[in-house]
C-alpha positions as CSV (number, residue, x, y, z in Angstrom):
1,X,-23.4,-9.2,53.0
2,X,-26.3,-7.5,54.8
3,X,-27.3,-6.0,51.4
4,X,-27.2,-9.5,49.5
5,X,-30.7,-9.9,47.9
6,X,-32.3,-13.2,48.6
7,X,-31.9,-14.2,45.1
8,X,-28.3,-13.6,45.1
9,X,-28.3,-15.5,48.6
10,X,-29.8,-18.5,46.9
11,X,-27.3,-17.9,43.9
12,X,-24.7,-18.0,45.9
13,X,-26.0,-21.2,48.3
14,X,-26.5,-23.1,44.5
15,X,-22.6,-22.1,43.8
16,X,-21.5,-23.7,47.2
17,X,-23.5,-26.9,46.9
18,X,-22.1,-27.4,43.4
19,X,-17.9,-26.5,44.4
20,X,-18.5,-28.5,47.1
21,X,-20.4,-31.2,45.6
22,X,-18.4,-31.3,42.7
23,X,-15.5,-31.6,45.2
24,X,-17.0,-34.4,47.0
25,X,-17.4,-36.4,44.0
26,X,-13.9,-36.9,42.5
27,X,-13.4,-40.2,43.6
28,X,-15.7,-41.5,41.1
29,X,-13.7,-39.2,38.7
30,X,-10.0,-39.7,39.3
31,X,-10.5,-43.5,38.7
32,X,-11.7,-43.0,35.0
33,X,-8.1,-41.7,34.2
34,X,-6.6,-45.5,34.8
35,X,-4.2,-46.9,33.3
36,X,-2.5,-43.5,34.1
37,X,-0.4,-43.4,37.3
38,X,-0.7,-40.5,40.1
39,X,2.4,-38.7,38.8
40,X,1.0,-38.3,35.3
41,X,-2.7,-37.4,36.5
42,X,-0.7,-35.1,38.8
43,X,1.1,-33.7,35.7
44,X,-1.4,-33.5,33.6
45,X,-3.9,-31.5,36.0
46,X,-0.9,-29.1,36.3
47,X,-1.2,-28.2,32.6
48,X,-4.9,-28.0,32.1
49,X,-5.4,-26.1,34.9
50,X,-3.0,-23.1,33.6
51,X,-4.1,-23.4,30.4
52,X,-8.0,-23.1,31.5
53,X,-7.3,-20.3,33.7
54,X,-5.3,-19.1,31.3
55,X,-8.0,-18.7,29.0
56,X,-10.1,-17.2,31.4
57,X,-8.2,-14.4,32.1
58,X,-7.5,-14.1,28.4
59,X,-11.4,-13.7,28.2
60,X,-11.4,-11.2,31.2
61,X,-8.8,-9.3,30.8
62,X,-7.0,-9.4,34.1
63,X,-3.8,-9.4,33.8
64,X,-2.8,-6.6,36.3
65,X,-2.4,-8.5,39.3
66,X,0.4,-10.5,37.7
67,X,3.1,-7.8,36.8
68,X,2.2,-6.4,40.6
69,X,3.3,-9.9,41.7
70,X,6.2,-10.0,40.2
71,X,7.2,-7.1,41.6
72,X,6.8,-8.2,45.0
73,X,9.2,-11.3,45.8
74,X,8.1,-12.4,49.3
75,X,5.0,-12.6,48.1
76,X,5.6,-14.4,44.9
77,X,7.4,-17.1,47.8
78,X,4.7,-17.6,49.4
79,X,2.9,-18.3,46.1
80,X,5.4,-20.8,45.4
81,X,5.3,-22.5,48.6
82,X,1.4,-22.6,48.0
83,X,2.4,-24.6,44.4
84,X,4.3,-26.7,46.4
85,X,2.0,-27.6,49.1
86,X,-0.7,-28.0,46.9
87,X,1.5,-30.3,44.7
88,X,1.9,-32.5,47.5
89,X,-2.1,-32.4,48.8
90,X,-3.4,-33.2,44.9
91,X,-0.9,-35.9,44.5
92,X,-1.6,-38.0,48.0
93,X,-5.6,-37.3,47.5
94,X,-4.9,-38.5,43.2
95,X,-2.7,-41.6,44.7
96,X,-5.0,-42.3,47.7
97,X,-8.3,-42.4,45.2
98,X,-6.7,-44.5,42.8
99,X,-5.2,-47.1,46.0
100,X,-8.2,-48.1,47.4
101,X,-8.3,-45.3,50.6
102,X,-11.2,-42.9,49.7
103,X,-12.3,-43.2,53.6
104,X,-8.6,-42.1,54.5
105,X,-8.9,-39.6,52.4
106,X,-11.8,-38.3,53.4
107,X,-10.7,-37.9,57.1
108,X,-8.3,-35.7,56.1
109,X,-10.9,-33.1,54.8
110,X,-12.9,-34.0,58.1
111,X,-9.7,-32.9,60.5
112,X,-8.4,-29.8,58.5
113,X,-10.1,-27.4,60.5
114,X,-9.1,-28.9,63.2
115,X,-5.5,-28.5,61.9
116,X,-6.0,-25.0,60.7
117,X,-7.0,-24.2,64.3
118,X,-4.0,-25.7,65.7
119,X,-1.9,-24.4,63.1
120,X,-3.3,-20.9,64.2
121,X,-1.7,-21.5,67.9
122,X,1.1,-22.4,67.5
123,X,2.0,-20.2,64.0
124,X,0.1,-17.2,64.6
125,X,-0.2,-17.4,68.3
126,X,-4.4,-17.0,68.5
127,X,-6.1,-17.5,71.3
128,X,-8.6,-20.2,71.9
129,X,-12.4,-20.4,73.0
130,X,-12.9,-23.2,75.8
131,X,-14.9,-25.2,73.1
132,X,-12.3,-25.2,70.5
133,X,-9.8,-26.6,72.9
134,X,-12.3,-29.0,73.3
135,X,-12.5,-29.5,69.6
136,X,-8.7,-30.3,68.9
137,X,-8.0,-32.3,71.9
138,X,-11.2,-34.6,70.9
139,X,-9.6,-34.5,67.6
140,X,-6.3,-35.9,69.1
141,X,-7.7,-38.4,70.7
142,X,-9.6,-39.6,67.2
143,X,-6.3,-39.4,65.8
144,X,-4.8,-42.0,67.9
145,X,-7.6,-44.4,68.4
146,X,-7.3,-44.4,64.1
147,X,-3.7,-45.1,64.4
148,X,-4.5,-48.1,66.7
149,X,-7.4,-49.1,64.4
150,X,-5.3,-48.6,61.2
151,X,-1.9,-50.2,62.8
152,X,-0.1,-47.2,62.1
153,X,-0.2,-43.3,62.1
154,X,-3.3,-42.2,59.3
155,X,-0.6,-40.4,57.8
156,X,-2.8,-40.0,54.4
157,X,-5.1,-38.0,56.0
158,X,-2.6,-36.4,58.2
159,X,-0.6,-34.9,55.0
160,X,-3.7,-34.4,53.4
161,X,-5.3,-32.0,56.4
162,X,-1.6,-30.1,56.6
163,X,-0.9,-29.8,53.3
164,X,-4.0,-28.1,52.9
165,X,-4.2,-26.1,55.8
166,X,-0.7,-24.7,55.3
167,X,-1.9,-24.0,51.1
168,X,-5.4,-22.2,53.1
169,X,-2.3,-20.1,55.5
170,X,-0.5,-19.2,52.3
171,X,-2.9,-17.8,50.5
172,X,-4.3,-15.8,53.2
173,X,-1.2,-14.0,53.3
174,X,-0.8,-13.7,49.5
175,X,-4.4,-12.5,49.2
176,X,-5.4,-13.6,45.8
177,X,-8.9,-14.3,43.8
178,X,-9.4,-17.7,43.3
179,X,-8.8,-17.9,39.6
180,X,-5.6,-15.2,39.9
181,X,-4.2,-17.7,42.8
182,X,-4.7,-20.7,40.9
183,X,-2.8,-19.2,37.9
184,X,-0.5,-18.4,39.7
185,X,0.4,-21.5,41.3
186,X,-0.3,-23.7,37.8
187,X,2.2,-21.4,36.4
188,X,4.8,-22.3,38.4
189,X,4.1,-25.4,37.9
190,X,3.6,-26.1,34.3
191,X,7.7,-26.1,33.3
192,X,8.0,-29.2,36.0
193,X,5.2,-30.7,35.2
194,X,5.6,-30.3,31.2
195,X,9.2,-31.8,32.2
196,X,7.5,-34.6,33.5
197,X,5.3,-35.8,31.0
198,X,7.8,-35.3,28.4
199,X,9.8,-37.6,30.2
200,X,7.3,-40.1,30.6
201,X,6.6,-39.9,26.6
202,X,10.3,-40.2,26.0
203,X,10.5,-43.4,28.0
204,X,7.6,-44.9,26.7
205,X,5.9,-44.6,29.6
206,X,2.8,-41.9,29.1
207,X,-0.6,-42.8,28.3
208,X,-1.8,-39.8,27.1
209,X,-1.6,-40.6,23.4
210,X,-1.6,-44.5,23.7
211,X,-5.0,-45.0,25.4
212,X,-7.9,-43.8,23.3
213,X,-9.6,-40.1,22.5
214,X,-11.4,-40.8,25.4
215,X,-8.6,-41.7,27.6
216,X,-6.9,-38.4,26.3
217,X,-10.1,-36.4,26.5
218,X,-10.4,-37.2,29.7
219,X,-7.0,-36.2,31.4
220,X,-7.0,-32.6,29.4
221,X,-10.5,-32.2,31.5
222,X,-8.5,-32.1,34.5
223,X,-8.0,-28.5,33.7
224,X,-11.7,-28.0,34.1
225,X,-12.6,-30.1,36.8
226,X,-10.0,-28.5,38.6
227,X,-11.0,-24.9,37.9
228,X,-15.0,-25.0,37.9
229,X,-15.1,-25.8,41.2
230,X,-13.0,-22.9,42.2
231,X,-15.3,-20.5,40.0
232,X,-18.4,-21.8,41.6
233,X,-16.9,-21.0,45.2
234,X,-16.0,-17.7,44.5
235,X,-19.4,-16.9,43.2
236,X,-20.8,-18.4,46.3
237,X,-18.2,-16.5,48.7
238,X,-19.3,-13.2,47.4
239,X,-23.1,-13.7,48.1
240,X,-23.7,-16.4,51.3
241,X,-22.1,-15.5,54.7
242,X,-18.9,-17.2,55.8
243,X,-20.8,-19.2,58.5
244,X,-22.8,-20.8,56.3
245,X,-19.7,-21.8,54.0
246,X,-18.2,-22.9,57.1
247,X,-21.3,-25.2,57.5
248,X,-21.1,-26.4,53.3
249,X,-17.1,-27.4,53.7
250,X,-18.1,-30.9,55.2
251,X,-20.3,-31.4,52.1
252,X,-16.7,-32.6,50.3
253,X,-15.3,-34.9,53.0
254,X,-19.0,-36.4,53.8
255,X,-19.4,-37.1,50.4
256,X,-15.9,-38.5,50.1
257,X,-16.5,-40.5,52.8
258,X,-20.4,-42.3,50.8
259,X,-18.2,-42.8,48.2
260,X,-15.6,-45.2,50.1
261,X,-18.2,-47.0,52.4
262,X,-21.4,-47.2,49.4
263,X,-19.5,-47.5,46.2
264,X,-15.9,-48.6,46.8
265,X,-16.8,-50.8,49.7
266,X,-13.9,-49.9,51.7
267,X,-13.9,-51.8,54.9
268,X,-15.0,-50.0,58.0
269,X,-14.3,-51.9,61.9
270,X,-15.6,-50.9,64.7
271,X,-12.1,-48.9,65.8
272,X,-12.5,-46.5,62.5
273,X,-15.9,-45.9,63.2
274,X,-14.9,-45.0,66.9
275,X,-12.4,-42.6,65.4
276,X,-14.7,-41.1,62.6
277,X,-17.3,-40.8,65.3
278,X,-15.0,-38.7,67.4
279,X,-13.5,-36.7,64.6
280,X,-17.6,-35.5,64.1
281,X,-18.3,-34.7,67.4
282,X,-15.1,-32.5,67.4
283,X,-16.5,-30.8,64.1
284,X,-20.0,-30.5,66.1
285,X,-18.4,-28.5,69.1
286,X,-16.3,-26.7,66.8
287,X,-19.4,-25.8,64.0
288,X,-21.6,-25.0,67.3
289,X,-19.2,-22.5,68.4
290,X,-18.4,-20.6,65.5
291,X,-22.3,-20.0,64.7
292,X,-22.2,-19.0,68.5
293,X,-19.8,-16.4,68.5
294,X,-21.1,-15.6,64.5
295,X,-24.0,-14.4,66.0
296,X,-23.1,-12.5,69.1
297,X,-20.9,-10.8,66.7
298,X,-23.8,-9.9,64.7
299,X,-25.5,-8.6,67.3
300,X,-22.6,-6.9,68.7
301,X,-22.7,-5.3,65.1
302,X,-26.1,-4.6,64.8
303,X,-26.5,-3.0,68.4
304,X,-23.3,-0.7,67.9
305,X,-25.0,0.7,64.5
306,X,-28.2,1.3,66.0
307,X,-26.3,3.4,69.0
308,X,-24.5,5.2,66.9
309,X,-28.0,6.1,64.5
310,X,-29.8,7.1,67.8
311,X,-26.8,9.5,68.4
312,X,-26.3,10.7,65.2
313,X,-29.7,11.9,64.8
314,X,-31.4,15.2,65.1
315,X,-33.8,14.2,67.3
316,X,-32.0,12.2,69.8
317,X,-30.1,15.5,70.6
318,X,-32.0,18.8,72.2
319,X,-33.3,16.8,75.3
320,X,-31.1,14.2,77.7
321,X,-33.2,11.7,79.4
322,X,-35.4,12.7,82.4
323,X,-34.2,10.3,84.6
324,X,-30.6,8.5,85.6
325,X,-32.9,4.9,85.5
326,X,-34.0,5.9,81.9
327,X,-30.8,5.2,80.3
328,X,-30.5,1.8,79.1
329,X,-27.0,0.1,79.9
């Protein structure tokens, strides 16, 4: 990353404002693809998406990585597992849109590093700085002042953050490009979800072909909208460092969150706003720390390089210092 030009920086920085962005944005796109239901958007984002990525690795050529998968069966479960919890995180977010609870939704963005933190305890047994105890114990509390505000648990947001903090766990281990990983998950997919709208044509019950060009236009642009993002964030994960994504992933829930309180007018009492409120300052402390200990470790970094070019070199060598004080600690 150190040897990232600043163009490339700013490439990169102009390819995480637009995934994210584009992220942000899909309430307003989700409700376009009315009359459908959730399953069939669900089903129908299945197929595209293959078939896009499909296509792209067509155009690539890179096809490796699949016969090595296949060849590898824990790994090819954990890919599954990924299609699966992804499955559930697109179809609550598609249902939750289309029902009147982008803010809900949106939480659940706001807490998932929170949740991937926990998640990190208590599955992979890290260790925690001071201020991200702080952090997920602020974000409990938010939690239940939400449940009192809401009358019950937020449990949209709630599957939301674990679903997709157990999909970010799974793919860590499967370690995967973006496009390759969501090929393969969209291929294990496609048979169900094929299954699925042929059933809902066979009972009468699809709109695919019964609403209009545009209508039908719209849900096979699923594919895309699900897959440009994903390109523009791997462009943008290759050239900006991963403090500063860090920093761009609360683009998506914040604008998630505009699009519920300016557009849809979803209510907002005092009790949500106290939970929202402490969900942020958890995500401050937690942000605050990271570029914290990002930095020390750049320095860290930077200081062990330059020891080790002061050894290294010629003239550090033929004379040691003249006195004990001179040598720095």
């Amino acid at each position: 990353m150190g040897g990232t030009t600043k163009g490339e920086q700013r490439i990169g920085l102009l390819n995480g404002f637009a995934a994210y962005g584009m992220w942000g944005l899909f309430p307003l796109f989700f409700p376009l693809l009315e009359p459908a239901g959730a399953g069939e958007v669900l089903a129908h984002r299945m197929l595209w998406s293959f078939v896009v990525v499909a296509v792209v690795l067509l155009v690539v050529r890179r096809w490796r990585w699949a016969g090595e998968l296949l060849r590898q069966p824990r790994k090819l479960a954990l890919v599954a597992v990924a299609a699966a919890v992804i499955s559930v995180n697109w179809g609550v977010y598609i249902w939750a849109v289309n029902s009147g609870h982008v803010v809900e939704a949106s939480l659940g963005y706001f807490i998932n590093p929170l949740v991937t933190i926990a998640m990190g305890v208590l599955l992979l047994k890290e260790r925690l700085r001071p201020a991200q105890w702080a952090a997920v114990g602020i974000g409990l509390a938010a939690v239940v002042v939400l449940t009192v505000g809401y009358g019950r648990p937020p449990w949209i947001s709630l599957v939301l953050a674990f679903s997709f903090a157990t999909y970010g766990l799974m793919k860590k281990k499967v370690n995967l490009g973006g496009v390759e990983s969501l090929a393969a998950e969209t291929a294990i997919q496609f048979l169900p979800a094929l299954g699925y709208v042929l059933w809902l044509t066979a009972h009468g019950d699809s709109t695919f072909t019964t609403e209009g060009p545009g209508h039908t236009a719209l849900l096979a642009t699923t594919g895309v909208v699900t897959a440009l993002p994903l390109v523009c964030f791997g462009a943008a994960a290759i050239r900006v460092p991963l403090s500063t994504l860090g920093l761009l992933q609360y683009l998506a829930p914040v604008f998630q969150f505009l699009c519920g309180i300016l557009y849809f007018h979803e209510s907002m009492p005092a009790e949500r706003w106290a939970g929202f409120a402490l969900v942020w300052l958890a995500l401050i402390l937690l942000t605050g720390d990271s570029l914290r200990t990002a930095r020390r470790t750049a320095r860290l970094r930077a200081d062990l390089v330059a020891s080790r070019t002061v050894a290294g070199s010629p003239e550090a060598e033929p004379t040691p210092p003249a006195r004990p004080d001179a040598v720095e600690a």
